[in-house]
Backbone as XML, in Angstrom:
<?xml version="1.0"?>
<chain id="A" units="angstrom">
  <residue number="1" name="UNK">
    <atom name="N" x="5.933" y="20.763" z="6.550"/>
    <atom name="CA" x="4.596" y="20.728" z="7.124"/>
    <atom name="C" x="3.837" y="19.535" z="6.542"/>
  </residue>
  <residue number="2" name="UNK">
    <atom name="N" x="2.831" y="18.945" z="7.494"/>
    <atom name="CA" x="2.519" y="17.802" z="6.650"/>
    <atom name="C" x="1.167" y="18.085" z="6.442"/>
  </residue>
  <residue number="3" name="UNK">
    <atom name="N" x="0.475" y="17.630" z="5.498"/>
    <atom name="CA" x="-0.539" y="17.851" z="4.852"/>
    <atom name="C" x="-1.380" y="16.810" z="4.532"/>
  </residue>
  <residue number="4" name="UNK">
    <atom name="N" x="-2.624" y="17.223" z="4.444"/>
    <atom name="CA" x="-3.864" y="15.619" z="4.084"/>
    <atom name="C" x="-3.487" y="16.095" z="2.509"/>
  </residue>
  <residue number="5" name="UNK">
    <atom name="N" x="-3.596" y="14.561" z="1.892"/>
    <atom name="CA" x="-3.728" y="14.203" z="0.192"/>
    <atom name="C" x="-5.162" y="13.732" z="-0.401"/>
  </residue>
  <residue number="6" name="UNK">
    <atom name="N" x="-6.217" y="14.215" z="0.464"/>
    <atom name="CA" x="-7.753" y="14.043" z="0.157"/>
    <atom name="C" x="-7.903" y="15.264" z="-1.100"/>
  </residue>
  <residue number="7" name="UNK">
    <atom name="N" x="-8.404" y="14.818" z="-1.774"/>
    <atom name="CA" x="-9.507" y="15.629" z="-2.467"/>
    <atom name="C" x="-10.389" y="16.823" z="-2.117"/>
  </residue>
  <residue number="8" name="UNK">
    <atom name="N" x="-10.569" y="17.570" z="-2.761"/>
    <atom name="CA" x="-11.964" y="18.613" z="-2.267"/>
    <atom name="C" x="-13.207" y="17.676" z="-2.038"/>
  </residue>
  <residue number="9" name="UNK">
    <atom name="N" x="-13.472" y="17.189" z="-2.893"/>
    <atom name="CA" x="-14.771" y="16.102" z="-2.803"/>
    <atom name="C" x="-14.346" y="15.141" z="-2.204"/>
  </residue>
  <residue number="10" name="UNK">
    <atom name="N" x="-13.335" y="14.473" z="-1.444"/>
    <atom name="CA" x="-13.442" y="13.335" z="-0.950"/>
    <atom name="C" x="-13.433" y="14.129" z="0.927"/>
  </residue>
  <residue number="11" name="UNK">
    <atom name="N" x="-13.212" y="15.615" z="0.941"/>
    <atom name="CA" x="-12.551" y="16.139" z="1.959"/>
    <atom name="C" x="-14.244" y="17.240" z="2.608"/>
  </residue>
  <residue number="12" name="UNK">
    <atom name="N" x="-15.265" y="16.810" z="1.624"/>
    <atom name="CA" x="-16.721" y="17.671" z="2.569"/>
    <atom name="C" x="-17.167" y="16.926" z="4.000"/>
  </residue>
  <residue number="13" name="UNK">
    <atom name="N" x="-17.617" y="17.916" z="4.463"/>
    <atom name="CA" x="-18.183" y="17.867" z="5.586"/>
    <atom name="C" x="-19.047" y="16.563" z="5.577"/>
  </residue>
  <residue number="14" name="UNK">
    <atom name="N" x="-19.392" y="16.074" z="4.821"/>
    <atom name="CA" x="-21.144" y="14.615" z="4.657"/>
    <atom name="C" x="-19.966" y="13.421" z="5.052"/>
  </residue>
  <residue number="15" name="UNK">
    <atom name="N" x="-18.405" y="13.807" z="4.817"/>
    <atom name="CA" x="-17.707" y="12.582" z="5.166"/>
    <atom name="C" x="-16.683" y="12.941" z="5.848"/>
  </residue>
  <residue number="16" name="UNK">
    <atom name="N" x="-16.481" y="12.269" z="7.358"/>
    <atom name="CA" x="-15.576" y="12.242" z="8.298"/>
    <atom name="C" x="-14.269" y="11.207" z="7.567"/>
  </residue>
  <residue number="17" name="UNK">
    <atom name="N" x="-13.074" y="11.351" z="6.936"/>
    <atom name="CA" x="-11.693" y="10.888" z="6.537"/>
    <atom name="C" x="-10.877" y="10.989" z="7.608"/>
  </residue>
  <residue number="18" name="UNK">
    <atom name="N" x="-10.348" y="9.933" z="7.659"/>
    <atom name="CA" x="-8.993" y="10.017" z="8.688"/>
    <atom name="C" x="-8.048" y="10.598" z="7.989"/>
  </residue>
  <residue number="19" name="UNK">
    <atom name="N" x="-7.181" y="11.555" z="8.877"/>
    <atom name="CA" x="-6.005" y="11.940" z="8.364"/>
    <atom name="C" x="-5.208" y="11.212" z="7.365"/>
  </residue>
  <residue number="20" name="UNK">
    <atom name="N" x="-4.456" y="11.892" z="6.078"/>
    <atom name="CA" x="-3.632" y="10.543" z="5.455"/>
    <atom name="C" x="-2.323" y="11.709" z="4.826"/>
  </residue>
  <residue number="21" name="UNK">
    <atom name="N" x="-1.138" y="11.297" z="5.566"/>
    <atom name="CA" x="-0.237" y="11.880" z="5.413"/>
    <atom name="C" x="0.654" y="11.160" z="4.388"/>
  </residue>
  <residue number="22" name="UNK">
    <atom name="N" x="1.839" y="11.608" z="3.609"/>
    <atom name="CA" x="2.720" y="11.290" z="2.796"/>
    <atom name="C" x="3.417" y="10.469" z="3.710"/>
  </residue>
  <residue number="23" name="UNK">
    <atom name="N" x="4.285" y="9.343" z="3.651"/>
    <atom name="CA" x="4.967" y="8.605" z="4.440"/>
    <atom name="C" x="6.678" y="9.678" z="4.617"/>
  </residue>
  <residue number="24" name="UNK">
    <atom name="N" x="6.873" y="9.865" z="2.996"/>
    <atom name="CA" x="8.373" y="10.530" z="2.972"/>
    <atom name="C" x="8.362" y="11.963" z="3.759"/>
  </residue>
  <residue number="25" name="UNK">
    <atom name="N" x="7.319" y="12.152" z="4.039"/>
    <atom name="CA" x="7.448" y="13.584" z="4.668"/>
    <atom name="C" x="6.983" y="13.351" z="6.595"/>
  </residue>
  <residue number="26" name="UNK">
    <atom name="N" x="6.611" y="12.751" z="6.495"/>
    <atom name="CA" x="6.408" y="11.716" z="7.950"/>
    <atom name="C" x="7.927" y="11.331" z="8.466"/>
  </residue>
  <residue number="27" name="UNK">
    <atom name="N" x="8.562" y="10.508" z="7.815"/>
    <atom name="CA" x="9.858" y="9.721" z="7.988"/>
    <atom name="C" x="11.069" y="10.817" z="8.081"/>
  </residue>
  <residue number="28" name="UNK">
    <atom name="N" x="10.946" y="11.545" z="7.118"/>
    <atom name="CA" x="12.292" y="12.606" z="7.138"/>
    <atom name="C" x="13.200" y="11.714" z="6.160"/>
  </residue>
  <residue number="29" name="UNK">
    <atom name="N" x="14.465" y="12.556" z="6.274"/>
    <atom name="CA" x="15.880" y="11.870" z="5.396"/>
    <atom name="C" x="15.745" y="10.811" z="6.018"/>
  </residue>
  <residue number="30" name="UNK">
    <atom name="N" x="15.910" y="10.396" z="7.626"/>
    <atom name="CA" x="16.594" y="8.859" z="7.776"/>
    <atom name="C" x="15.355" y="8.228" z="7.704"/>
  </residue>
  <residue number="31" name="UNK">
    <atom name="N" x="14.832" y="8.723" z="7.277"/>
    <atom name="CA" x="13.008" y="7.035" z="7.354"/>
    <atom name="C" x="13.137" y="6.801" z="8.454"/>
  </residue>
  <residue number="32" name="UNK">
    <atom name="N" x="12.821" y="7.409" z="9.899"/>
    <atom name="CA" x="12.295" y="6.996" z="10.642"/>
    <atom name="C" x="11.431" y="8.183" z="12.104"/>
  </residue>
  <residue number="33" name="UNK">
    <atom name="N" x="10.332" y="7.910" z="12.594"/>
    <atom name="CA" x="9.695" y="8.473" z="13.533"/>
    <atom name="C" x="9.061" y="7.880" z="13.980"/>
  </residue>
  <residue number="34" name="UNK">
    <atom name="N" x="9.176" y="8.620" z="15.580"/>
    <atom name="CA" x="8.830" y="8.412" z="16.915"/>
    <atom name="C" x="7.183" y="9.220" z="16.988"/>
  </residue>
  <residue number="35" name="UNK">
    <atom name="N" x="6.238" y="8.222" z="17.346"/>
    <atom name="CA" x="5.389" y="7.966" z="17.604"/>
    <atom name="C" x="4.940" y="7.813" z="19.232"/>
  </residue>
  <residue number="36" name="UNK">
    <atom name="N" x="4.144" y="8.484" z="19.631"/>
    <atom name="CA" x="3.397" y="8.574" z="21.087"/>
    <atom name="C" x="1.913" y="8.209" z="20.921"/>
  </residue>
  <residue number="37" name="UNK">
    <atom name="N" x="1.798" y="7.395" z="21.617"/>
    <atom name="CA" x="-0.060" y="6.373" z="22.032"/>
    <atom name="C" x="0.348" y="6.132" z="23.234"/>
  </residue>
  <residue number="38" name="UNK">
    <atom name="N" x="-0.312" y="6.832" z="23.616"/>
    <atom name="CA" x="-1.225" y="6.240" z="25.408"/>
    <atom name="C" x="0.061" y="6.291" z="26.402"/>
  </residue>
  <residue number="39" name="UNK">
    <atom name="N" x="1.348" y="7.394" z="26.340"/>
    <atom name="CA" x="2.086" y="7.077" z="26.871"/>
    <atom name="C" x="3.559" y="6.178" z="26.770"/>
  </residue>
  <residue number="40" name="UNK">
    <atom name="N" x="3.253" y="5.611" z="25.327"/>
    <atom name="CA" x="4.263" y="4.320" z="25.338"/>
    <atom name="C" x="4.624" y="5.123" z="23.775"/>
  </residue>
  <residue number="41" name="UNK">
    <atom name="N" x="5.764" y="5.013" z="23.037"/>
    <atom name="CA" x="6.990" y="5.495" z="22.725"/>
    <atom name="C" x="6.975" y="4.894" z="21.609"/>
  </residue>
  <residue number="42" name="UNK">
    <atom name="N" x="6.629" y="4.615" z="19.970"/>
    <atom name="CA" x="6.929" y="3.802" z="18.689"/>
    <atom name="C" x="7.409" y="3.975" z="17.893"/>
  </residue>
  <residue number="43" name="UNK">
    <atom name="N" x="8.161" y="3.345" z="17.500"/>
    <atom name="CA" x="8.985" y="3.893" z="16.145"/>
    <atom name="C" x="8.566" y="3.091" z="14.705"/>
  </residue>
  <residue number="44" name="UNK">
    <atom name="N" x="8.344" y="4.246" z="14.155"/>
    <atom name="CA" x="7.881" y="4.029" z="12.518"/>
    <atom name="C" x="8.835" y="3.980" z="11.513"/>
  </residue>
  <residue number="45" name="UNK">
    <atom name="N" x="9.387" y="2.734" z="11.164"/>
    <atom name="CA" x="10.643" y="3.138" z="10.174"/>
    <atom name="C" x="10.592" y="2.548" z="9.128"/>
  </residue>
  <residue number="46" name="UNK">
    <atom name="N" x="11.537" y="2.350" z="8.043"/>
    <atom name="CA" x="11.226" y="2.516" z="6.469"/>
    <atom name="C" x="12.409" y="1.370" z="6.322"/>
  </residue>
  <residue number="47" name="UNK">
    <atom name="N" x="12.274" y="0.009" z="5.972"/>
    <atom name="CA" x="13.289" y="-0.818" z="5.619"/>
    <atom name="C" x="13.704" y="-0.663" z="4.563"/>
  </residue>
  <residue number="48" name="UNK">
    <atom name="N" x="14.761" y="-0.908" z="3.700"/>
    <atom name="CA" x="15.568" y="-0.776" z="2.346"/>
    <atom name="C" x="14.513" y="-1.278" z="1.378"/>
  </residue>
  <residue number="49" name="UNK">
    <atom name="N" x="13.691" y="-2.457" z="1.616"/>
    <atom name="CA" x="12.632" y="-2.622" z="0.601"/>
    <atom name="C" x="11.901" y="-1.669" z="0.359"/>
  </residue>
  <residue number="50" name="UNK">
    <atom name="N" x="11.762" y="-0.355" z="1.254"/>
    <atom name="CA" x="10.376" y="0.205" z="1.124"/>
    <atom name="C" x="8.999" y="0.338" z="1.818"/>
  </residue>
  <residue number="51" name="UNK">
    <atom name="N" x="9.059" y="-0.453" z="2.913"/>
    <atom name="CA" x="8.236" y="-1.341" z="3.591"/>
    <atom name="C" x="8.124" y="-0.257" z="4.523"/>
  </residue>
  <residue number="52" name="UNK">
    <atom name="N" x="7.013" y="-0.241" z="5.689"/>
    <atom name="CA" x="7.139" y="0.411" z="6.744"/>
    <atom name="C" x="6.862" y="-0.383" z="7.840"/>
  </residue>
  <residue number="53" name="UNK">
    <atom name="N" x="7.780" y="-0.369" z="9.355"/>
    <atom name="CA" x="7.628" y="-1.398" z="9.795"/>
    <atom name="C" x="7.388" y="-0.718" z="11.389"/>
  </residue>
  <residue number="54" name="UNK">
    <atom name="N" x="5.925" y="-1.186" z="12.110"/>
    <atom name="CA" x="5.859" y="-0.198" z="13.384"/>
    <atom name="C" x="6.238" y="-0.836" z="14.827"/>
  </residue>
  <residue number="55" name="UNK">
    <atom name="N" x="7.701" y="-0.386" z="15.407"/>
    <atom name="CA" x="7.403" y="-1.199" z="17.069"/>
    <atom name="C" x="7.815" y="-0.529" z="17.878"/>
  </residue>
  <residue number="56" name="UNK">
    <atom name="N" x="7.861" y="-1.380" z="19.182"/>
    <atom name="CA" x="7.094" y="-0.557" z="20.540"/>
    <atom name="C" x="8.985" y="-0.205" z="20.817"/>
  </residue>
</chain>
């Protein structure tokens, strides 16, 4: 399950935070996921450096 890594105090109501997920729990074993915007299909994947790299 993925989960926000905010704070109690960074996570009150006086402040709207964008979601912020763990990458390794995003990616899975093979470092990589499929992503949907507007219809069109992205893949989010994890190069051997570490890096995360996003395309269509």
């Amino acid at each position: 399950m993925l989960q926000s890594y905010y704070s109690a105090s960074e996570s009150s109501a006086d402040t709207a935070l964008p979601p912020c997920f763990d990458s390794a729990e995003l990616l899975g074993q093979d470092g990589l996921a499929v992503i949907t915007h507007q219809g069109q299909r992205y893949q989010l994947r994890q190069t051997k450096a570490g890096k995360l790299i996003l395309t269509k």
